[in-house]
Every structure is written in C-alpha cells, then in structure tokens.
N, CA, C and O of each residue as an XYZ file, in Angstrom:
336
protein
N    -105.374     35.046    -33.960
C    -105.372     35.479    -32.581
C    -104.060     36.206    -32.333
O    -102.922     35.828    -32.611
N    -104.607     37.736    -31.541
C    -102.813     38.232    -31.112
C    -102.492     37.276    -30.402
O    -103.144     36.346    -29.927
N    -101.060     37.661    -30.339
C    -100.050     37.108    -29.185
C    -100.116     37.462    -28.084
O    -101.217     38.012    -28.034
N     -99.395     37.565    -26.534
C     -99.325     37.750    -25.707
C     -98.002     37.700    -25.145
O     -97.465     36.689    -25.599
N     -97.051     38.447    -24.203
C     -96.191     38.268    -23.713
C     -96.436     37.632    -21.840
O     -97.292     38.119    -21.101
N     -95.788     36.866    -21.552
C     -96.320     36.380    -19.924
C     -95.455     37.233    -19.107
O     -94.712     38.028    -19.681
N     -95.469     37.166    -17.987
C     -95.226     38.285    -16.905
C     -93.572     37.279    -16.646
O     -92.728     37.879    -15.980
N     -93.122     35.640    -17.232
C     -92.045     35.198    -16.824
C     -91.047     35.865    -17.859
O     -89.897     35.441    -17.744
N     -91.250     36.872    -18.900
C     -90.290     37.340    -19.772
C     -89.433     37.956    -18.663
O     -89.597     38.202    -17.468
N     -88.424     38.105    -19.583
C     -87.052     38.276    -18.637
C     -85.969     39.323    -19.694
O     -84.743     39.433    -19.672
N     -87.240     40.145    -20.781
C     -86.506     41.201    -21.417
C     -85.588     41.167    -22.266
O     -85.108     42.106    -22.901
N     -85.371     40.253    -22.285
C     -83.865     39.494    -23.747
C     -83.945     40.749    -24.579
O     -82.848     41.300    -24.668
N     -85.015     41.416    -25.272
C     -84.659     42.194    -25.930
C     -84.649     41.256    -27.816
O     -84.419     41.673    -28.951
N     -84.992     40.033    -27.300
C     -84.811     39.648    -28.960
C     -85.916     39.272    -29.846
O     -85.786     38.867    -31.001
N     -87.305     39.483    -29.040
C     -88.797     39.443    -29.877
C     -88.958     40.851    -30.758
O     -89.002     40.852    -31.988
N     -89.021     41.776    -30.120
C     -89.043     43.116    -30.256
C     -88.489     43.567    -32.179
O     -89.175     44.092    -33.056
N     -87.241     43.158    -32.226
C     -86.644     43.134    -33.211
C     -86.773     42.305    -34.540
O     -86.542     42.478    -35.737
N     -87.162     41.517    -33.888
C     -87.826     40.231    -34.958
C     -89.124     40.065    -35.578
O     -89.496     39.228    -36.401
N     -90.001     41.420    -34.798
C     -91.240     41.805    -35.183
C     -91.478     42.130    -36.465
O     -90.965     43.236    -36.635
N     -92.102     41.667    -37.695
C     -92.115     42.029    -38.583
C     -93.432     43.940    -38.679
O     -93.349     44.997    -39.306
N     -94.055     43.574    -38.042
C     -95.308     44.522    -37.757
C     -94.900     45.291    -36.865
O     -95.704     46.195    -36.641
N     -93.600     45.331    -35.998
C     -93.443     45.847    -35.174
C     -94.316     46.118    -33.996
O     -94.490     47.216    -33.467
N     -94.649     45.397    -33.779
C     -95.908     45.077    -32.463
C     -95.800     44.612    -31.525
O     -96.761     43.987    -31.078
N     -94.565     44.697    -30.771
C     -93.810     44.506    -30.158
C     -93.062     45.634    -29.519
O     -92.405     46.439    -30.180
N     -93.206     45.682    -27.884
C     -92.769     47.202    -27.525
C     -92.117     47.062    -26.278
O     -92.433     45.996    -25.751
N     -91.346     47.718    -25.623
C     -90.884     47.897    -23.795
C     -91.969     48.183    -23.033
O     -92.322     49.338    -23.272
N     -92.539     47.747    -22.364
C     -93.771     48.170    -21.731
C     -92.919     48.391    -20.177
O     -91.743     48.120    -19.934
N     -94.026     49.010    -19.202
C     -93.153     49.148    -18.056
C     -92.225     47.917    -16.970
O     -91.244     48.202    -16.284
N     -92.787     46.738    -17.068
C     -91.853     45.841    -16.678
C     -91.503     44.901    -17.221
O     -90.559     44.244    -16.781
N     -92.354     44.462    -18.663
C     -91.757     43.495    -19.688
C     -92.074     43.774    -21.251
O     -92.105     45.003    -21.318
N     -92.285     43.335    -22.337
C     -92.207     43.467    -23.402
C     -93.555     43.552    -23.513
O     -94.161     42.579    -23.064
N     -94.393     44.678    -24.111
C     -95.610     44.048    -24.126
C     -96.063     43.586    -26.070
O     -95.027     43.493    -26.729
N     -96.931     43.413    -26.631
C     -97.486     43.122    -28.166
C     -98.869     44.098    -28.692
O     -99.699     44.284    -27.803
N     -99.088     44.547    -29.661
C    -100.588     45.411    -30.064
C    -100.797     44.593    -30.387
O    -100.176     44.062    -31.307
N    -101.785     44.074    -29.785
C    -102.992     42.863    -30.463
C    -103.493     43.609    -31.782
O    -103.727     42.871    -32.739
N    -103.781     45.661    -32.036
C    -103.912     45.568    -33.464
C    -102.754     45.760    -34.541
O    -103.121     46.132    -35.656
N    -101.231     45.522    -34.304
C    -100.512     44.955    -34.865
C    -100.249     43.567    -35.564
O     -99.798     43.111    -36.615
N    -100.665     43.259    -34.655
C     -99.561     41.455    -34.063
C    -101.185     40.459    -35.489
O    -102.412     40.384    -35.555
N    -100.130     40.040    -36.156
C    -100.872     39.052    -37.031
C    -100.219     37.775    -36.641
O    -100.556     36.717    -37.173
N     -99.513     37.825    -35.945
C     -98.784     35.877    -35.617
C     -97.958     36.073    -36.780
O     -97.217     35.090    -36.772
N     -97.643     36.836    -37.847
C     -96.647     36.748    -38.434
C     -96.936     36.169    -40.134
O     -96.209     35.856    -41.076
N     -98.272     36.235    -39.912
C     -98.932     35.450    -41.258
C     -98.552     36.891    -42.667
O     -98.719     38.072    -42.362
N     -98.275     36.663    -43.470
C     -98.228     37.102    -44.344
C     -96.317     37.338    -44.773
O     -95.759     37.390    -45.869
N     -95.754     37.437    -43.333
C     -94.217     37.402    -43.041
C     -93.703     36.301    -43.190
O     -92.911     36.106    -44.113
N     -94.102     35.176    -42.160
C     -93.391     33.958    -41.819
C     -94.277     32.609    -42.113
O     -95.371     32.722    -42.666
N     -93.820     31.469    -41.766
C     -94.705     30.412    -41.459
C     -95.140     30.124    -40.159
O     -96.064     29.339    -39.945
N     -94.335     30.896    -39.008
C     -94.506     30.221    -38.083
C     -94.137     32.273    -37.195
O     -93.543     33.199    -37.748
N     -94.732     32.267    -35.874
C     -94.173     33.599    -35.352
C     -92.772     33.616    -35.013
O     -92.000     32.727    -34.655
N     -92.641     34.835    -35.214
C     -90.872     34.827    -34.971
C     -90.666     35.079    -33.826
O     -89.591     34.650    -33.406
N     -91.481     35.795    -32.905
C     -91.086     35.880    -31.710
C     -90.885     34.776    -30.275
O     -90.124     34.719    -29.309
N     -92.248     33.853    -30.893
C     -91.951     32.923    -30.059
C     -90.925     31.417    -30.606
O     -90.335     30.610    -29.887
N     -91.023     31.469    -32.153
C     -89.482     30.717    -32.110
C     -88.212     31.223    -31.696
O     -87.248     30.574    -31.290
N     -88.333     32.579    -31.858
C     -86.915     32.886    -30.804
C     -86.906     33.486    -28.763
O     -86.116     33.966    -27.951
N     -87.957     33.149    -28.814
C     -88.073     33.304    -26.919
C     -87.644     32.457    -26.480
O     -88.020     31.305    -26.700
N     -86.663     32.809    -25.676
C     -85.575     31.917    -24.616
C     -86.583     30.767    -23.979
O     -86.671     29.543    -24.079
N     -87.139     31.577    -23.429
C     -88.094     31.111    -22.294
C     -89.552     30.957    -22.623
O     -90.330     30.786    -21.684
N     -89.861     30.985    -23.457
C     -91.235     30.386    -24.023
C     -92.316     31.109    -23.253
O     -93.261     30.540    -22.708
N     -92.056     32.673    -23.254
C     -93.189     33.128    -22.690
C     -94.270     33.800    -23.772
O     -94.918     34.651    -23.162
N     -94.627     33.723    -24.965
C     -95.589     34.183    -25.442
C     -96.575     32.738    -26.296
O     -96.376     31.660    -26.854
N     -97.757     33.721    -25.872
C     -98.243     32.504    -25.996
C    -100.090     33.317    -26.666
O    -100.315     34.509    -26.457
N    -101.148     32.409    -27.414
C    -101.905     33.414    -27.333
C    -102.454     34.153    -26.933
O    -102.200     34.156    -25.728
N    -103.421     35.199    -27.257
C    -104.397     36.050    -26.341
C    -105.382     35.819    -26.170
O    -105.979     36.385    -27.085
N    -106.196     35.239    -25.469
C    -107.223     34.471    -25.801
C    -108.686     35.725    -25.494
O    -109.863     35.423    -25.298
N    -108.123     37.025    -25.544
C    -109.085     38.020    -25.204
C    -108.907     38.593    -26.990
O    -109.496     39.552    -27.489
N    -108.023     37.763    -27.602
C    -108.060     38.791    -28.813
C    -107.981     37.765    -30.141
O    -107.405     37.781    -31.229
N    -108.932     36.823    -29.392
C    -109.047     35.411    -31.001
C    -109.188     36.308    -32.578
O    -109.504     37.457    -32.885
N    -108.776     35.113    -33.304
C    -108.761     35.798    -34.930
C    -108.651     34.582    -35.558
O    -108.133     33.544    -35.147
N    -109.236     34.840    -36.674
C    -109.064     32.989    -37.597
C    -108.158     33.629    -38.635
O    -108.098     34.809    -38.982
N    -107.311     32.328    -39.145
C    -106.293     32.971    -40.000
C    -106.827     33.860    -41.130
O    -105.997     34.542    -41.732
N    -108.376     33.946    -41.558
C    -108.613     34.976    -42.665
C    -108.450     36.479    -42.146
O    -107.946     37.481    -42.654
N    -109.007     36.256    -41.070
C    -108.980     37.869    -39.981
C    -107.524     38.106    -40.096
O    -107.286     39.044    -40.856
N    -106.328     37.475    -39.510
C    -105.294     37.593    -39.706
C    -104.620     38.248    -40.949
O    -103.761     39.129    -40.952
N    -105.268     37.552    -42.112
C    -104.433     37.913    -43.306
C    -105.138     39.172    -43.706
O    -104.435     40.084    -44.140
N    -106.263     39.323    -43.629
C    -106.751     40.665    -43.402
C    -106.079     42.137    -42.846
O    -105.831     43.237    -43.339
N    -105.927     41.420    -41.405
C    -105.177     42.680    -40.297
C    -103.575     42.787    -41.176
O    -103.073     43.911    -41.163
N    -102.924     41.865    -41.788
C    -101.232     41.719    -42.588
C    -102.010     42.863    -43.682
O    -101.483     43.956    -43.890
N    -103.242     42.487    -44.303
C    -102.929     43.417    -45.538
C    -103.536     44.566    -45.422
O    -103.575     45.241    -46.451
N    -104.110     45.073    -44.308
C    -104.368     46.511    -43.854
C    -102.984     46.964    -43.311
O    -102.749     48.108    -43.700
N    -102.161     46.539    -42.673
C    -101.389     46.968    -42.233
C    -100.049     47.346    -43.029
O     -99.289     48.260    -42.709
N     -99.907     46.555    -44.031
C     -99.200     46.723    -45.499
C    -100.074     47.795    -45.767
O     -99.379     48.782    -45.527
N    -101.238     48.205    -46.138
C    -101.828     49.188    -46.673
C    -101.163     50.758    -46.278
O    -100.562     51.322    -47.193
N    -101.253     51.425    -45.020
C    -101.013     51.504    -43.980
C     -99.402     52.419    -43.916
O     -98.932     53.497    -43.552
N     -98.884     50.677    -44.760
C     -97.519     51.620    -44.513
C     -96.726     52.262    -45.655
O     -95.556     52.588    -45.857
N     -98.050     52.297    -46.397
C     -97.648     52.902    -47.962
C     -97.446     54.098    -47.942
O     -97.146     54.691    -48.978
C-alpha cells in the first residue's frame, strides 16, 4: 500500500530526502507521495524511512492505494528497471 502524507505535516523537509524512490515531493501546502512511486520502502529498507523519521507522525497508509507486499516488490523492481 502507498503511503500518504496528513494535512498535520508541518514541512520539516526531512521525508522528502530520505525517499529512496523519490516519491516524495513539495506539493502546494504540504509534502505530498506518488502512490506510483512509493513502495513503503520494500526492496530499500525494513521498515519506511519516511515515517521513522516524521517528527510528527503524519504519514500513514493510503487506503485508496492498497498493495500486498508482492505488488510492492514488484512496483521496487519496475522501478529499478526504469532507472537503468
């Protein structure tokens, strides 16, 4: 499932960077995520990086954009594909 950013972000500026997929962007009043980016970080991490480093614990899933971790590792290795 993508991620989601909530409307309580407050712009830190430190998800964005930590994006391995870079799926992660400035949107017009907070950070927004590409749900066809955003793998939760599977193929990168164990865990997402953005929301272990959110101050404020605003991302959370998308529940308009479910995925089971095979879909996931899927969307990681198209997207590795991609950036060949």
């Amino acid at each position: 499932m993508a991620l989601r950013i909530l409307e309580t972000c407050i712009n830190c500026d430190v998800c964005a960077p930590a994006c391995p997929n870079g799926a992660i962007t400035q949107g017009e009043a907070i950070y927004e995520i590409a749900p066809s980016k955003c793998t939760e970080c599977v193929g990168h991490f164990d865990e997402p990086q953005c929301v272990t480093l959110c101050p404020v614990e605003c991302i959370e899933p998308d529940p308009v954009h479910p995925e089971s971790p095979v879909e996931l590792q899927a969307k990681f290795e198209r997207l590795q594909q991609e950036m060949v």
